[in-house]
N, C-alpha and C positions, 0 to 999 in steps of 0.2 A: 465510382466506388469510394464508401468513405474507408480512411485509413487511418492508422494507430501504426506512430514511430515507436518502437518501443527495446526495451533492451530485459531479455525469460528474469535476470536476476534483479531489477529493480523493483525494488517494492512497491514504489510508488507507480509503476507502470502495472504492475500484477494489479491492484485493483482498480484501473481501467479497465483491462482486463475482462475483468471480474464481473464489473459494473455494466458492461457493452453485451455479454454473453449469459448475464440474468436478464437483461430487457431484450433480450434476440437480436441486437443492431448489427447488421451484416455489414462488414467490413474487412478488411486488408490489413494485416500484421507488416509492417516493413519494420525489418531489425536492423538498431544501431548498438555496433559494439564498442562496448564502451571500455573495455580491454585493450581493444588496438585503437583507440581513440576514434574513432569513426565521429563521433559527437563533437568534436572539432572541425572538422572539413568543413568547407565553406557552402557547401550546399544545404548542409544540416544545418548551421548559424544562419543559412539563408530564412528556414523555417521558426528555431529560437535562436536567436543571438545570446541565450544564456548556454546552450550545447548542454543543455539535460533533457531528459527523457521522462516522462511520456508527452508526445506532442498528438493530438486530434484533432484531424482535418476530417470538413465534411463539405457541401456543396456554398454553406454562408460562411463558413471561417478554418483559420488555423489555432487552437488553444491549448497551450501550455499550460502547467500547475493544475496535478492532480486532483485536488478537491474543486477546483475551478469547471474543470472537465467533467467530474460527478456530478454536480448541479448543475450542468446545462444540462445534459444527460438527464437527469432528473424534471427537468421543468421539458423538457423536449419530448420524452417519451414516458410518462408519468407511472407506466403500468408496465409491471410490476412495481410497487412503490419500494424506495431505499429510504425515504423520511416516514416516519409514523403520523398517523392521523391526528394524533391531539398534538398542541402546543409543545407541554412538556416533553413528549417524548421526543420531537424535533429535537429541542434544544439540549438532552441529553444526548441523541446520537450527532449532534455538531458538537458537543463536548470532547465526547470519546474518541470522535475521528480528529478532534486537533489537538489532543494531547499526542495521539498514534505521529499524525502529520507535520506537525510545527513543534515538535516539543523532543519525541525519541528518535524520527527519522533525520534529522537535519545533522543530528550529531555522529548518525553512523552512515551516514553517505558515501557513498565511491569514491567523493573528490577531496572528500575530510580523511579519510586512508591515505590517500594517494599523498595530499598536502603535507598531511602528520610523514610521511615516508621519504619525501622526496624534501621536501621545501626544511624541513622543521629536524629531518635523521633518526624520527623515533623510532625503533626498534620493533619488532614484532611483538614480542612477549609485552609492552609495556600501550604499545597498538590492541592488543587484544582488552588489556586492562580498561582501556580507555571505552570498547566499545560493549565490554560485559554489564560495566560499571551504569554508563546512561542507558541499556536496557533495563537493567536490573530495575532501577530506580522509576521508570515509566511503568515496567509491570507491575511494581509493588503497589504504584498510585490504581492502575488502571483496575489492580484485583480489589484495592480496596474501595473503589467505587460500586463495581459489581455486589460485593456483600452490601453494603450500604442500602443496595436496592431489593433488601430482606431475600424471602422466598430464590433460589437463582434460577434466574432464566434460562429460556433455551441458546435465548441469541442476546446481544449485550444491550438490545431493548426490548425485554417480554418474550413475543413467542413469534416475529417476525425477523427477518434481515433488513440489515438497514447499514447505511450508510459507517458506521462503527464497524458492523464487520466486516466489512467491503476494506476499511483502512486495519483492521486489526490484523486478519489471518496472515497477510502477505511480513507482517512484521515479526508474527509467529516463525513464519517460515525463515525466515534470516536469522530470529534466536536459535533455530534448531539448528539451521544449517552453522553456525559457529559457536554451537556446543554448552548453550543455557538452558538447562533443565527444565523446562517449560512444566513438569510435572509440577514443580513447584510452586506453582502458580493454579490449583483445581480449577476455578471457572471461567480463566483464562482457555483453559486449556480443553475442559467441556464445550466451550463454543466451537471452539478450533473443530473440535468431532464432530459436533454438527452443521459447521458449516461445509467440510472435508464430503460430506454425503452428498452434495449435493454440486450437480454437475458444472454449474457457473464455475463454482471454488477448484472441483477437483481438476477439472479441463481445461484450465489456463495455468495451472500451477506450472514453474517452473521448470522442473523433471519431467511434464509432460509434451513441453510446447517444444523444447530444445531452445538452445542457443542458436544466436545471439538472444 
């Protein structure tokens, strides 16, 4: 059986997720909680020695880092596609998923909280600041890409899913869940509803799966 370590409120695990239950890969949820530190014990460092989440095991490997794990996934099971058929639009949705990936998630991570709280004493109210502030600033980039690309789309490349929304909605879901207006954002928030309809998105969301 293959399996997905994963922890309902990581984003970056939400679209594994995501990714695994549009292409139908049948596999095993084992949750790590990353509240009681479970991603520290030595069995889980056995798997990443970095103790984050999402790890994806199958019969040839164990792989760590989200987009890592999309494109195997992607060159492994081709069908349904997460990359678009022309060049361009490839390289648009590995755009949009590394600004989502390497750019707004790194900064509001679990262990960048935790750090800023424990290590560093900042305070909630000025914690909150810190992680409205690097959303804010990624959606503002990410909507003004969307217009850019005239006419708006159904999905963040045309009228397909793809790899962008795969890394986009799960990001959505943590601005909503810590209280950034995502209305504010229209075709941000348009994809959001249409990727929400569709069972991949809606059936690994968080509030669905439970915790851990």
């Amino acid at each position: 059986m293959f399996e997905l370590h994963d922890f309902s409120r990581s984003s970056a695990a939400y679209r594994v997720r995501i990714a695994l239950a549009y292409k139908g890969v049948d596999h095993q949820r084992v949750g790590v909680d990353l509240v009681r530190g479970e991603q520290h014990e030595a069995d889980f460092r056995s798997l990443n020695p970095q103790g984050l989440v999402p790890v994806y095991s199958d019969e040839t490997l164990h792989l760590s880092q989200s987009l890592a794990i999309l494109e195997y996934l992607e060159e492994r099971y081709p069908q349904p596609p997460l990359l678009p058929a022309s060049r361009e639009g490839r390289a648009r949705a590995r755009q949009l998923a590394s600004l989502v990936a390497c750019d707004v998630h790194p900064l509001n991570g679990f262990r960048v909280h935790v750090y800023l709280r424990d290590a560093l004493g900042v305070d909630m109210r000025r914690r909150r600041a810190w992680f409205l502030h690097w959303l804010a600033e990624g959606f503002d980039a990410i909507e003004l890409w969307l217009a850019a690309q005239g006419n708006p789309p159904r999905f963040c490349v045309g009228d397909a899913v793809s790899l962008a929304d795969v890394c986009l909605v799960p990001q959505v879901e943590v601005a909503r869940r810590n209280g950034l207006d995502v209305d504010d954002y229209p075709r941000i928030a348009a994809i959001e509803r249409a990727c929400m309809a569709l069972p991949a998105f809606r059936d690994t969301h968080p509030d669905v799966i439970g915790a851990p």
